[in-house]
Every structure is written in C-alpha cells, then in structure tokens.
N, C-alpha and C positions, 0 to 999 in steps of 0.2 A: 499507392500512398502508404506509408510506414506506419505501422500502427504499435503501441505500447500499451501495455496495463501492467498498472504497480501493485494490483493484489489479488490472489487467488488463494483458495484453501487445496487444493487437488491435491496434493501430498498426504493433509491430515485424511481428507476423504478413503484416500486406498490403504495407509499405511495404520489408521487408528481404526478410522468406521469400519475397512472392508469392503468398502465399494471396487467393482470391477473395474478398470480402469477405463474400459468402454461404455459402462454408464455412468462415469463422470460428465459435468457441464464440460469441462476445460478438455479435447483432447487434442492431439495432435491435427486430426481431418476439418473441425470446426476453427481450430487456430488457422489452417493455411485456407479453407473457405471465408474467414474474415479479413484476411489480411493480414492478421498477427505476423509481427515479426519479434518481435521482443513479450515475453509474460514472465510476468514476476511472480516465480513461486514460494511462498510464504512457509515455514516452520512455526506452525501453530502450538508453542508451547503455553498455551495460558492457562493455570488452571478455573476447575468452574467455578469455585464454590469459596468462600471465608476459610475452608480446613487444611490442611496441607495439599501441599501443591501435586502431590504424587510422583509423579516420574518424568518429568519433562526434560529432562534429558535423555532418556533412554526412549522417549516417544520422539526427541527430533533425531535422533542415530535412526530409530525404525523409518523418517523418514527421509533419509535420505536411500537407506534402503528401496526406497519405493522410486526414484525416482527413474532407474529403466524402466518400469512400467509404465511410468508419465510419458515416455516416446519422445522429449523432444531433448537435444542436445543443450548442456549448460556450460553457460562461460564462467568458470572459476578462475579464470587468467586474468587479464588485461584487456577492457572491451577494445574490439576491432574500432579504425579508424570512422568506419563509415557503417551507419544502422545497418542491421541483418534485414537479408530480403528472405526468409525462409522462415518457420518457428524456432524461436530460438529462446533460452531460458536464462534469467538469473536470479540469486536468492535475497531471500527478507528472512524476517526474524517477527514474529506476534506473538510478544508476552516476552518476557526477559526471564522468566524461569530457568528456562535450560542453560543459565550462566552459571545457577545457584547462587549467587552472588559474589563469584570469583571471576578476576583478570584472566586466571591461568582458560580457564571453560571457551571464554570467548576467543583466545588465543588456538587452543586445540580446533574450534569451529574453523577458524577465522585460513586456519593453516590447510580443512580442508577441503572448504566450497566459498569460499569469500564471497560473505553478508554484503547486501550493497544498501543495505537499510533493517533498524532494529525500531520494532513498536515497542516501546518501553514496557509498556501494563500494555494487560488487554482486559478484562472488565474485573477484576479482579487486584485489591492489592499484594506489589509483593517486595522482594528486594532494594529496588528501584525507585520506586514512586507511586503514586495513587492514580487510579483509574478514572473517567470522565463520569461511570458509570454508578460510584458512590459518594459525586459531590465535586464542588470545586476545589474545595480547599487540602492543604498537605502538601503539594509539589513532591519533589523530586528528594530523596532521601542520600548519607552521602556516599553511598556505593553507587546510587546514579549519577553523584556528579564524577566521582570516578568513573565510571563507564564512560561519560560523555566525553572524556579525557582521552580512553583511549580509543574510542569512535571517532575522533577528530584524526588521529595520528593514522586510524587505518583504515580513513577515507569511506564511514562506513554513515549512512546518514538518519540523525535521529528523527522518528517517524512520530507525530502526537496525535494520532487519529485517535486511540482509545486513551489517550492520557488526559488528566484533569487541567483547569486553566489554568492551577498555580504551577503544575508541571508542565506546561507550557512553557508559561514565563521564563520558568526557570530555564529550561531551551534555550531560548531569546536569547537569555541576559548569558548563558555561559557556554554555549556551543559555536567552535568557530564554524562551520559547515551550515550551511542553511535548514530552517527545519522544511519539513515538507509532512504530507496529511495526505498518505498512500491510496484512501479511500476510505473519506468525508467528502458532506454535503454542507449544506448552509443552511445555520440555524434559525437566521430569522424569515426562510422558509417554509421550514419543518423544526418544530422546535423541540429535537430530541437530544439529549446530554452528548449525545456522539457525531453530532455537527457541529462545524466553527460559527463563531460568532462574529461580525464584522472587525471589528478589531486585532480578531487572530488570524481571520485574510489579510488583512492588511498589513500585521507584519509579515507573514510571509510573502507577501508581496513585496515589501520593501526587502527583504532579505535574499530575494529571487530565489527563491523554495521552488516548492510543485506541492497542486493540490488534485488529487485524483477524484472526479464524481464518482461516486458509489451508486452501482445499482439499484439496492436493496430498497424495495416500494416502500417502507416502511421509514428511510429516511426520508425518501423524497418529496411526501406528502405527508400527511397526519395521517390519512382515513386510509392508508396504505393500496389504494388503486391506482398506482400510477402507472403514467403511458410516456411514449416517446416525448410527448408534448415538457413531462416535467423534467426529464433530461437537460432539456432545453431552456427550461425557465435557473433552472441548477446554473445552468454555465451561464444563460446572461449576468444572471445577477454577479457572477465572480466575475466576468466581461467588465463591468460596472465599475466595478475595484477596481482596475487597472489590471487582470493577473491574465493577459492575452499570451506572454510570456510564460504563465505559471500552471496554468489547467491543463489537465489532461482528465484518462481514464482510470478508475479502480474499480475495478467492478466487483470485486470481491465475490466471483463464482466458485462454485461448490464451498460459499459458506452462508448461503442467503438462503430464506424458503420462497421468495417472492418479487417479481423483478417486472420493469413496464413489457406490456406488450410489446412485439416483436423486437425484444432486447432481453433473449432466454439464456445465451449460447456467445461465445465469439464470433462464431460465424455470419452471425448479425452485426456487425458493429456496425458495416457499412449502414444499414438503417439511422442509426447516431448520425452517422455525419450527412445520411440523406436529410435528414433531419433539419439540421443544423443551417445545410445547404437552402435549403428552404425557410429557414431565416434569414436567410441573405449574408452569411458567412463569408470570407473570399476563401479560395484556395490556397494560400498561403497561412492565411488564420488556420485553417483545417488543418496542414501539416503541422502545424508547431503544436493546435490540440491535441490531433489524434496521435501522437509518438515523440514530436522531437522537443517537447517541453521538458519530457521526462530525459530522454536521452543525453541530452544537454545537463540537468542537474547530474547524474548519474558519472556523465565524463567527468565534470567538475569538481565533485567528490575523489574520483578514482586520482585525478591529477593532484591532491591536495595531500595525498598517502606519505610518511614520513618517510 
C-alpha cells in the first residue's frame, strides 16, 4: 500500500540542529520499513521569536545542502504517472521567510527544487500574513496575496496549517488551487490554535484540499498522552465531514517532542492503518488515506502550472 506524508522537519534537524542524519526520526531504513513511498520534506524557515527573522534564506540554501544526507531521492521534475513504490522525496516550504518578501526569491527556489506546497507563517508574523499562533484576526497581508498569485501559476499549494483564520479565509476567497492543512488536527478535539475548526474542514472539503493528521500528542489530545486510539478518533471525526477524499498523513517528525505510542518513527505507520483497520476501515478507504489523498491533490496542482 502507498504511503504519503505531507510533513517533516528532517532537513532543519541536520542542516540547522546538527543532528546526524542517522539519529533522525525520518531516515531512509524507517521510510522503506513503513512503506513510505512519498515524504514531504519541508524548509523550515520560520523565524522564532517577534525580532528579525535572521537568516532564513540562507538556513533553506543550508538545507537543501543537507539533503544528500537525508538519503532519499527528490523529484524536482514532474511527478511520475504512477505513486513511487520506494522512498521517495518532494518539497514544502514552513514559514514564508526565505522569500523575504520577493517574487524574484520564490522564483530562484522554485527554479531549483520545485515547492509543491508553501505554509505561509509558521508561529510567527511575517511578510505574508499572521500566524494561528497569535490570534485569529489580520489575515493575509498584500505581498501574500501576491505570493498566492504566483503559487497559483506555479502549481505550488498554499498550506494553512500554522496560519490564522482570517488567513485562512483569505485562502478560500482568493487561491485558485485548493488549500490543504499539511499537518493539523481537529480543534474541537483538542482545542489548540494550531488545529482546524469544523468550518475550515469543511471548506477544505468542499474545495478537495488534503488535511494531514499530525502526530504531535500535544495536538491530539489536551493532556498530551496520546495513543494509536486518538489517531483514530482525529480521522473519524474528519470521516464525519465528508473528507474520505481529503485525509491523510502529516506527521510532522523530527519536529515534535512527543507522539502516540507506537507511532514514534515511519516505520510504524503500518500501526495507523492497523489501527484504523480495526475500526473497520475498507481497504480502499486506507489507500486513498494512507497516500493517494495526498498524491491526487499534488497531481492536481502540478497539472494546474501556467
């Protein structure tokens, strides 16, 4: 079965932390033990803090640096007809920093690993828009709705997992390309700024997006112990909504401190969908959760490039 995840930090982990690339969560041995065929590696530009943003372009050039160390091949081209049966890579964008707030930036990226999704903000305001992380209110500022402009023309998909509701909306109302929520949970689950709200499942839903569950125990539950079980209760409830089309995985490893039992690693996924399976899941449900939800938005995008 085809497995997809839309978010990971492994790049920031080797190229910024220092981490050895074999004590990362995300390696090559655990991707082809899970079945990973597709992992979305993310350039972690966000900065941390209210102060200048520092260098975030010169932290995503180090990491692309990094990415022979990650071991697994990335498709900067034109994805293949048919999902990868092996590990296989392609990129995102968390935090809009390393644009500066120039067309030319995303252009020079865009020319040499092709983004296949950009998180606007990531907890942090910046050029772009407001973050989820300091309120709802501000949206999208209008170098974002230029950006969104030219993410439409270069098939590139805008991601609102860390962005605030009005930058949401603003999404909605002026992105041709669907939005999608790389790796978020559901807030009236867990009711932390950085999960959707039923309303913004449900436009993504109507908009055939992709919403990736996120790992991170600390979404998933309040008292942040969570187990396979609340995986589970994550996806029905998006089940609920109608997005049987639209779920998948974002596990957001090597950038979480804490994640349900036996759901540490890629190598684990099968656990997920053992899971799941014992929810009384069908096997066709599973494929479109575990990978071709994502893969499908992904194409979609790519076909949509001016």
């Amino acid at each position: 079965m085809f497995i997809a995840d839309a978010h990971c930090d492994t790049l920031y982990a080797i190229a910024i932390e220092g981490t050895k690339p074999a004590d990362c969560v995300v390696t090559p041995a655990r991707l082809k033990q899970g079945g990973v065929g597709l992992q979305t590696y993310a350039l972690f530009c966000g900065k941390h803090g209210p102060a200048p943003a520092g260098h975030p372009r010169a932290d995503a050039l180090a990491m692309l640096k990094a990415v022979e160390q990650a071991g697994v091949p990335i498709l900067t081209g034109d994805l293949p007809d048919a999902p990868p049966e092996v590990p296989t890579g392609v990129f995102s964008c968390e935090g809009g920093e390393m644009f500066e707030g120039s067309l030319a930036r995303l252009e020079e990226f865009q020319q040499r690993l092709r983004l296949r999704m950009i998180a606007l903000t990531w907890n942090f305001e910046n050029e772009i828009g407001h973050p989820a992380a300091e309120g709802p209110d501000g949206g999208l500022k209008p170098f974002g709705f230029e950006l969104l402009r030219a993410m439409d023309r270069e098939g590139i998909l805008p991601d609102v997992s860390h962005l605030n509701e009005a930058g949401f909306w603003d999404v909605c109302e002026r992105a041709a390309l669907p939005p999608i929520a790389s790796h978020s949970d559901c807030r009236w689950l867990c009711d932390v700024p950085r999960n959707l709200r039923k309303e913004q499942v449900r436009a993504i839903v109507e908009r055939g997006g992709f919403i990736g569950v996120n790992f991170y125990s600390d979404f998933l539950r309040e008292d942040a112990h969570a187990t396979l079980d609340d995986v589970v209760r994550h996806v029905d409830a998006l089940m609920e909504m109608g997005a049987e089309k639209v779920v998948g995985f974002g596990s957001d490893f090597d950038g979480i401190e804490h994640w349900p039992e036996g759901l540490a690693h890629p190598g684990e996924f099968p656990n997920a969908l053992d899971a799941l399976r014992r929810r009384g899941y069908s096997e066709d449900t599973l494929r479109d959760l575990a990978g071709l939800n994502l893969w499908r938005v992904l194409k979609r995008a790519e076909a949509a490039r001016g």
